[in-house]
N, C-alpha and C positions, 0 to 999 in steps of 0.2 A: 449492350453490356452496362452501361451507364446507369439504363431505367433500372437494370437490374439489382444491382448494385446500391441505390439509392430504396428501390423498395426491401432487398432484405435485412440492410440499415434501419429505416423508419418501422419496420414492424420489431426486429428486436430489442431497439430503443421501447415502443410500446411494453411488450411480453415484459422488459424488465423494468417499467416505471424508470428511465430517464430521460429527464426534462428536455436536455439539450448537449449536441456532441459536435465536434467537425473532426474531418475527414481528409488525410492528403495523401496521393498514390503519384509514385514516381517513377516513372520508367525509362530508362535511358538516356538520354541526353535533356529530358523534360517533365515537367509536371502533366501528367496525363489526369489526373485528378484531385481536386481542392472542392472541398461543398462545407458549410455547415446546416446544421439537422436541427425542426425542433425552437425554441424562442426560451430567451433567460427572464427570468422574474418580471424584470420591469417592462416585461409585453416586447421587446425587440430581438425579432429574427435573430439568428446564430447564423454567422455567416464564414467564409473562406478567412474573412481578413479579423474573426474576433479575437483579441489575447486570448488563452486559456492556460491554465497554470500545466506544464507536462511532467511536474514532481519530479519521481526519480528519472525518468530521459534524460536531465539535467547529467548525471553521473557522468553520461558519456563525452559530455562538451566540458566537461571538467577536468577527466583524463587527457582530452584533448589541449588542454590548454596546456596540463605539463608536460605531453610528448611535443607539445612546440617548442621549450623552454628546452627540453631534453635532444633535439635538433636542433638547437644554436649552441650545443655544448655548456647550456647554464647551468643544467640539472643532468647529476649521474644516479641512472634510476635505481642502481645498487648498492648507492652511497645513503648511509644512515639517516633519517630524520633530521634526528637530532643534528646532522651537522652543517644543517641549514635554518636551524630555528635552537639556536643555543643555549635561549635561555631557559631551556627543558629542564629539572634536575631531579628526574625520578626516584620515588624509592625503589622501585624492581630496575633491578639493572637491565632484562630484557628489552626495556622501553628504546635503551640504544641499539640495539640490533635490529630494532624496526627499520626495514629500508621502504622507500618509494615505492618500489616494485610492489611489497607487502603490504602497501596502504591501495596499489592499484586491483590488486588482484582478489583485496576483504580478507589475505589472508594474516593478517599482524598479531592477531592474538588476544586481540578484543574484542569483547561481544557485548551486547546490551545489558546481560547480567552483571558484568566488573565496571563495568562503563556503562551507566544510564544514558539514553537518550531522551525517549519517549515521555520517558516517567521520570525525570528531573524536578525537583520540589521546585526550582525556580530555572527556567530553560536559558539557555546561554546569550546571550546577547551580542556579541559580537567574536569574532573566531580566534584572537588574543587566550580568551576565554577557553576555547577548548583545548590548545593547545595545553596551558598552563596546567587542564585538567588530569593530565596525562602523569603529571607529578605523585599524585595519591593513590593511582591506580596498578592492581595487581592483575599481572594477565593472565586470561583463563589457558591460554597454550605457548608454547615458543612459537616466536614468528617465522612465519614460514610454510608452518608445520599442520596448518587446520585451519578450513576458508569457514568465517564467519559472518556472514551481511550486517555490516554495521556503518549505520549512517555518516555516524561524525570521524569515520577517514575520512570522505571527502571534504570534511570541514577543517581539516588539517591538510590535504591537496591546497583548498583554497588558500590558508595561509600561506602555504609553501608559493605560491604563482603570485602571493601580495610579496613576499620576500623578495624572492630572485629577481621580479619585473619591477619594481619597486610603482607598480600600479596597485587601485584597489582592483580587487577581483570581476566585478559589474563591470569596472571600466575598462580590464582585460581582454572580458567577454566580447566585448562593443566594440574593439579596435581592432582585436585580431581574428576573431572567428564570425560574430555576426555581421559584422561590417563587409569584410571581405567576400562573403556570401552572398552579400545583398540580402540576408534577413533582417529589413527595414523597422518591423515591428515585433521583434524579439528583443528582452531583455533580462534583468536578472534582479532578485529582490533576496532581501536578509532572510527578512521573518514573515509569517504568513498575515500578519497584521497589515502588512504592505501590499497583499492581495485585496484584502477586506476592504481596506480604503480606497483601490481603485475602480472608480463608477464603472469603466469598459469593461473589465471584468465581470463575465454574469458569476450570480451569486452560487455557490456550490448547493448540496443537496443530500440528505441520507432518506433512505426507503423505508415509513415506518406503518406495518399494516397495509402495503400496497401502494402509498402513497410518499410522494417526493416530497419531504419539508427541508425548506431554504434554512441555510444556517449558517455562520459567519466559521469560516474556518478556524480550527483550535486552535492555539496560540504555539509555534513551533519556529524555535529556528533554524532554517533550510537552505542560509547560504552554503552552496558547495553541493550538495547532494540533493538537490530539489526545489530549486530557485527561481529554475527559468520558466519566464512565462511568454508562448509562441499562438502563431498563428498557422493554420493549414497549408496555407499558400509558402510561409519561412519552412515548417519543419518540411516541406518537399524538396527546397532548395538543400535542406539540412542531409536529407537522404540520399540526395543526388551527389552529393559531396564524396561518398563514401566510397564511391565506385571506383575514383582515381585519387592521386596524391598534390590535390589540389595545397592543403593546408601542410601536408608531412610527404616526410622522402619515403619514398617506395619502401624503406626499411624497416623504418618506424610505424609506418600504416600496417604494413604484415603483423607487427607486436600488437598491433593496436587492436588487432579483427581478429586476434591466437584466445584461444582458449589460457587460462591458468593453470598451473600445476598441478592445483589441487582439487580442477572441477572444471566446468567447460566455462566460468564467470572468470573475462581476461579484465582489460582496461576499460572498466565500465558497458561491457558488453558481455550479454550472455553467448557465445559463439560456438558453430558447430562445424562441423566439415563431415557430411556424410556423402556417400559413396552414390547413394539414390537421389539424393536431393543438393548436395552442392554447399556452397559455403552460405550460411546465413549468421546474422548476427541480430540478437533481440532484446528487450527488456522491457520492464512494464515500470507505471509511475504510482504509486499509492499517494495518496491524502486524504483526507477524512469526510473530505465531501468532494475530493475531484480523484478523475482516473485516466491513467493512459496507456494507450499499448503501441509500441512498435517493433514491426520487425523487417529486415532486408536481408532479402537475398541477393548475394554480390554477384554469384555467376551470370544469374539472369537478368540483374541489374533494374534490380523491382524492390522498390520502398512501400511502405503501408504503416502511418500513421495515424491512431485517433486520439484525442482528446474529451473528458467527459465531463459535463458539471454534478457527477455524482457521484461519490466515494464509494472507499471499499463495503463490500456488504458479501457476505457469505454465499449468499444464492445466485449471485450476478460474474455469470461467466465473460467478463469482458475480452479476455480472449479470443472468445468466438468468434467475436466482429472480425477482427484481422481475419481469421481462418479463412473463412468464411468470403473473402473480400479476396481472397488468394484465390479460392474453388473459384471464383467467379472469372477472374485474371487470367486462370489457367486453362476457361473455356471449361470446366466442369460448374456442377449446381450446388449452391450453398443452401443447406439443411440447417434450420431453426433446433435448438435443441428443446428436447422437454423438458428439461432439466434450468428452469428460467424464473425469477423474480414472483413472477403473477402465478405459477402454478404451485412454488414452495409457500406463497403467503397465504394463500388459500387454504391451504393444509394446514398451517399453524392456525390461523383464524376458527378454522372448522374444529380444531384441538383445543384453543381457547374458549370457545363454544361448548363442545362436551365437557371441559371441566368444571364451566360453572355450574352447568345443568347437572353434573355427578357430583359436585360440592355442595349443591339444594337439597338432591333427592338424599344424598349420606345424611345432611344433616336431620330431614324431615324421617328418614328412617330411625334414625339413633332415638331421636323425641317420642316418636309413634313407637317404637317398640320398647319399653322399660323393663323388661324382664331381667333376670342374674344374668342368664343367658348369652344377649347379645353381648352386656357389658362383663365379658370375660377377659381374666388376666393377656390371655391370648391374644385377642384381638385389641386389647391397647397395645401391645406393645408393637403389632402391624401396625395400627394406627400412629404411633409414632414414628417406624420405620419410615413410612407415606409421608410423612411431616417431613422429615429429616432428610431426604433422599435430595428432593428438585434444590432444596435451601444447601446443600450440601455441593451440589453438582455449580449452583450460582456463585458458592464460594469459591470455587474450584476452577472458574471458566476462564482466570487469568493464566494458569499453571497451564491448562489444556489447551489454549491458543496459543501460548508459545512456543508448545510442543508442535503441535501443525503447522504453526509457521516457522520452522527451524529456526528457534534460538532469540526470535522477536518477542520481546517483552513489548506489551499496549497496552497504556492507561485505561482507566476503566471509562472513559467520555468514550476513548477508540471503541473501546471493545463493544459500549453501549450502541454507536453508530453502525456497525458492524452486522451484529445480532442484534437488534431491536425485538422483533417481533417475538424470536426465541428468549430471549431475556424477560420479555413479557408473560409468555404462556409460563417460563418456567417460577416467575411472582404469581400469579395465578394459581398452578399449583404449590405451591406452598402455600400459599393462603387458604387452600381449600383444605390443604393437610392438616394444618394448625388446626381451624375451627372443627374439622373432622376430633382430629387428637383432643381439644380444649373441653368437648361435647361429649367425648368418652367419657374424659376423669373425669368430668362435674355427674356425671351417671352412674357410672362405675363407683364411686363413692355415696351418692343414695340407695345405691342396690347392695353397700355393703351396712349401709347404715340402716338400712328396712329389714335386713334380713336379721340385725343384731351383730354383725359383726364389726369388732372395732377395727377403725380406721391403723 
């Protein structure tokens, strides 16, 4: 099961150009599986025990940290924000009917569009800061009322657990959850800058044309919702946690692993409870050069963890890993998708190919044939259509990924790392359009000028 395991790992790693991954599976009372896959920049193996950064997994230890506060009686998870961080003084009055619950569950009323995250002209620096932010801002819904994934509640979770505990948040982490776990080499950073800087950290990665280029993570502040940085061997101890009420009372662990109100996303956890399959609870980690996925099943009491040093990208089912690592768990065969990095980059490259080759031959057509004919009103103004259409779609590609990504607004470095390859065939063509269109009118105008007609 093992070899198995690790070969359809190492091949899908291949299929989708990344660098380097690890891997921890948990079963029962034990870690039944910890590997790392693959070597980081500076030539060293990826191992059981390397940091890697698990972005958003982070959510769920951060929930966690307020339902411990909220099981010593410090925190009422249906008492208002604001009446633990007072010196709130919003203009929307809604801001105070924001409760705990509603920062746990994404459902407050915030989204990326009324509340910048991403796209911040200057990114927050420390979590003071966010709160305070909360002052200016007008909310897209009543809280409650509409779940929106937005990063910085849990950058308001964190303050909230620097308030009550009157600890920093890292040192909360480290005393009461990774500590008591024995997660030795788990910790917790502000901003991604603090990734960059640490040499054990391999270097992250985005896929551009088939190929993995190393790249210093964007500059983002992720204490709260994307902080933690774990190892294979920690995040199995972290999964085995979940089975019993090591950290919380049996009552609070059930809130903790419930679904929300407003959608099956409870306390940092995606959760489900079906009738065929059983109660699981999941979530994936974004960052722009790193990735992560896990998910557990409580019944069968089976964790599956990965961590990846290559971000989000369009074509890159990271998913699949887990699935895939399940079929195998479960004693069925995990299937490779087609549907993978190396066979979507091929297809754009083979596109970026025939454009140039149809951006040559257009142009050498339009030159060889001078007649009124070709250069008719008609066909300029296709030829402009053709200009205007790819340049149109690239202005467009921020409105259209926030639409597929419900509600996530991504700077344009995101979005560039993201789509690479597509961002390129589609400058390509418009490049081809332009000169197609430039090659019309300069034609089209000595064909009106040969024939006598004024311009």
């Amino acid at each position: 099961m093992v070899s198995e395991i690790d070969e359809y790992v190492q091949k899908n790693m291949k299929l989708n150009h990344i660098p380097g991954a690890s891997l921890a599976i948990a079963k029962g009372d034990g870690t039944f599986y910890a590997k790392g896959y693959g070597t980081a920049s500076d030539g060293k193996g990826i191992t059981a025990t390397t940091p890697m950064p698990i972005a958003s997994l982070s959510k769920s230890m951060t929930a966690l940290a307020v339902l411990q506060l909220a099981d010593l009686g410090r925190i009422d998870l249906d008492a208002p924000y604001v009446s633990y961080v007072p010196d709130i003084k919003p203009a929307d009055e809604r801001v105070t009917r924001i409760t705990i619950r509603h920062l746990l569950n994404q459902t407050s009323g915030l989204n990326d569009k009324t509340n910048p995250d991403m796209t911040r002209p200057t990114p927050f620096r420390k979590l003071e800061e966010v709160a305070s932010s909360l002052n200016g801002v007008k909310l897209a819904a009543d809280p409650g009322k509409t779940y929106s994934y937005h990063n910085p509640l849990d950058q308001l979770l964190a303050l909230l657990v620097e308030r009550v505990s009157g600890q920093r948040f890292s040192d909360y982490l480290h005393d009461h959850v990774f500590g008591p776990l024995g997660m030795k080499d788990t910790f917790n950073v502000s901003a991604t800058e603090q990734i960059n800087a640490n040499p054990a950290i391999p270097a992250g990665h985005y896929v551009l044309l088939g190929k993995p280029v190393a790249k210093e993570e964007p500059s983002w502040f992720i204490g709260g919702p994307a902080g933690v940085v774990s190892t294979a061997e920690d995040m199995a101890k972290w999964m085995r946690a979940q089975y019993d009420a090591k950290l919380l009372s049996p009552g609070l662990l059930k809130q903790y692993h419930a679904a929300g109100e407003q959608g099956p996303y409870g306390m940092g956890w995606l959760a489900s409870d079906e009738p065929d399959v059983g109660r699981t609870i999941s979530h994936s980690g974004i960052l722009w050069t790193y990735k992560s996925e896990e998910t557990i099943d409580l019944d069968q009491r089976l964790g599956i963890a990965m961590m990846f040093d290559a971000g989000l990208n369009a074509f890159i089912d990271y998913s699949a890993f887990v699935r895939g690592i399940a079929d195998i768990m479960d004693g069925g065969k995990a299937e490779v998708s087609a549907v993978n990095s190396r066979n979507a980059e091929t297809v754009l490259m083979a596109l970026m190919a025939a454009t140039v080759l149809w951006g040559g031959f257009s142009l050498y057509r339009q030159i060889k044939h001078r007649n009124r004919a070709a250069m008719s009103r008609r066909k300029l103004i296709f030829a402009a259509i053709r200009a205007l259409l790819p340049m149109l779609i690239l202005a467009l590609l921020s409105p259209i990924v926030t639409f597929i990504g419900g509600g996530r607004v991504l700077p344009w470095q995101g979005i560039w790392m993201t789509l690479p390859s597509v961002m390129l065939w589609l400058g390509l063509l418009s490049l081809a359009g332009i000169a197609s269109f430039v090659c019309r009118c300069v034609l089209y105008r000595k064909t009106r000028r040969g024939s006598g007609i004024s311009a």
